[in-house]
C-alpha positions in Angstrom: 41.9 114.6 103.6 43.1 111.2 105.1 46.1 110.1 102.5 48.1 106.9 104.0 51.5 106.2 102.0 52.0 102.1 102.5 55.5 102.2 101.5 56.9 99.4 103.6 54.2 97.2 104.2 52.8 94.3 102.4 51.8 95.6 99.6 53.3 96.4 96.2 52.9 97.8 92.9 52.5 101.1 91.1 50.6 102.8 92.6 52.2 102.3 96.3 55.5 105.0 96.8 59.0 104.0 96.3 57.8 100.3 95.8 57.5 100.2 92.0 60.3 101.5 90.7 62.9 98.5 92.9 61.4 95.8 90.2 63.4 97.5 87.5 66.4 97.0 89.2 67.3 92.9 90.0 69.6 93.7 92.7 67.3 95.9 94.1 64.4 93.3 93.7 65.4 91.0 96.2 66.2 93.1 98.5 62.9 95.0 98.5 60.8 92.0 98.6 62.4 90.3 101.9 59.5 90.3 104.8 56.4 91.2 101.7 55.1 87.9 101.5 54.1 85.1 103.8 56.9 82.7 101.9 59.0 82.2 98.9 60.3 79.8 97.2 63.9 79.9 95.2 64.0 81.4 91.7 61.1 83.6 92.2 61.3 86.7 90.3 58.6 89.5 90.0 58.0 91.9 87.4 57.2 95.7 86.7 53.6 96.9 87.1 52.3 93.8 89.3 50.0 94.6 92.4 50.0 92.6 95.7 47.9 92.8 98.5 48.2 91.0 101.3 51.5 89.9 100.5 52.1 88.4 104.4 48.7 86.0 103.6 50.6 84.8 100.3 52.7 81.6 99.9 54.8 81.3 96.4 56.5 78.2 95.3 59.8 77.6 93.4 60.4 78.5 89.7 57.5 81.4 89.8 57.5 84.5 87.5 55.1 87.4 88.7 54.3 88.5 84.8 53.4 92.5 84.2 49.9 93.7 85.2 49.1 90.6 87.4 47.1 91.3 90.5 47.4 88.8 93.7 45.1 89.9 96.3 44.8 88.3 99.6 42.5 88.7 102.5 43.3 89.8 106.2 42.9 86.0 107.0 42.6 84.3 103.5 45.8 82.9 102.3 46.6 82.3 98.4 48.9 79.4 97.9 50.9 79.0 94.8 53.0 75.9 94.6 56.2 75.1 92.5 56.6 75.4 88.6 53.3 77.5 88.4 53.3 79.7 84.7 51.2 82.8 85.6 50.5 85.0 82.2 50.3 88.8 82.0 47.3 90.8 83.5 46.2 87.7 85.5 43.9 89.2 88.6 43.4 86.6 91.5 41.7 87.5 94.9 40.2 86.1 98.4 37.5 88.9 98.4 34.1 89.6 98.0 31.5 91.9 98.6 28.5 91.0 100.0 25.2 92.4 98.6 22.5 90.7 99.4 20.8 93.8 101.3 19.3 96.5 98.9 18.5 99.2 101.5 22.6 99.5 101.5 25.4 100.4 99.4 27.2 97.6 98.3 30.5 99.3 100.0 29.1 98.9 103.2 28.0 95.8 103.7 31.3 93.6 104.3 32.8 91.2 102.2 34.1 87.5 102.8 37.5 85.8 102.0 38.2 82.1 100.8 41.6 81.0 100.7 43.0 79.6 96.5 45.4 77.4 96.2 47.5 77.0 92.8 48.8 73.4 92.4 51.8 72.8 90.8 52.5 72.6 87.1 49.7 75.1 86.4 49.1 77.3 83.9 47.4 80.5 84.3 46.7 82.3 81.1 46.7 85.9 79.9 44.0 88.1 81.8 42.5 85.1 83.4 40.5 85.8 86.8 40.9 83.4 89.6 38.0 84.0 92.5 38.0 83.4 96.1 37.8 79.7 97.3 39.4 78.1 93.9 41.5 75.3 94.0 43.3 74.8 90.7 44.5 71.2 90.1 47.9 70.1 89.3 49.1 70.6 86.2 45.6 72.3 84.7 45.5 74.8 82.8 43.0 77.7 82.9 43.0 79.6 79.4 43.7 83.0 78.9 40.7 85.0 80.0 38.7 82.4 81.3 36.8 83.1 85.2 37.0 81.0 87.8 34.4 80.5 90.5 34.4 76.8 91.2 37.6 74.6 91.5 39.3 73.0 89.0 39.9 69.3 88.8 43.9 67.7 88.4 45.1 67.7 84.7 42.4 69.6 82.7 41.7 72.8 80.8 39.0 74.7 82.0 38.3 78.1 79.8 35.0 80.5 79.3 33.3 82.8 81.5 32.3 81.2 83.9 35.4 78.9 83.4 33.9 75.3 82.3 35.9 72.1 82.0 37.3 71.6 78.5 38.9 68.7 78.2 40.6 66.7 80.4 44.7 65.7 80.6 45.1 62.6 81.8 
């Protein structure tokens, strides 16, 4: 059996050894996180039981909280940008991947995937358990309801919520 332990590389969260249990602690926090992500902004704080992947292809604004059981996952070229004053709700699950499976004589696990970088303007608001898919813009100052999944952009100042996220009403 081939078992890897990634306990000092880019990626965090439960599951990975020794990386978990450092969000508990603040002091420990910052520490831990210096070299795990692409950039960081100041006052950037992330909790217990998040997940990163990819954490070198990730760029994070000022004034972000990392709520529990959020997932940010980020391609081996694909970048995921989150500007300044973005809320990000619990259980919130964004990635540059996906499978390809347009070939039926094949597993799905073997034919490849693609990545498309997201970008998370600032002043958004992510809600609860929200899904944000690969190639998704998110406008400035929108807000994608709790739940909602999206797979097309989202304009400035508007609410988009539903599966697949559709534009509720607009801000401005």
């Amino acid at each position: 059996m081939n078992v890897k332990l990634a306990v000092w590389g880019d990626r965090i969260g439960p599951d990975i050894g020794l990386t978990h249990w450092m969000l508990h602690f603040r002091s420990l926090t910052n520490l831990f996180l210096l070299g795990k992500f692409g950039q960081v902004g100041k006052n950037f704080q992330i909790r217990p039981y998040v997940s990163i992947v990819g954490g070198k292809n990730i760029q994070i604004g000022n004034n972000i909280t990392l709520r529990s059981f959020t997932q940010i996952h980020a391609g081996k070229t694909a970048q995921i940008i989150i500007e300044d004053d973005v809320l990000i709700a619990p259980g919130v699950f964004i990635t540059t991947n996906q499978h390809n499976f347009e070939d039926i004589s094949k597993p799905i696990r073997l034919q490849g995937g693609n990545s498309n970088d997201i970008r998370i303007k600032s002043g958004a608001w992510i809600g609860a358990n929200a899904i944000i898919m690969d190639g998704v813009t998110i406008g400035r100052n929108s807000v994608v309801a709790a739940g909602a999944v999206v797979t097309k952009s989202v304009p400035d100042f508007c609410v988009v919520g539903g599966v697949p996220a559709k534009l509720i009403k607009t801000l401005a």
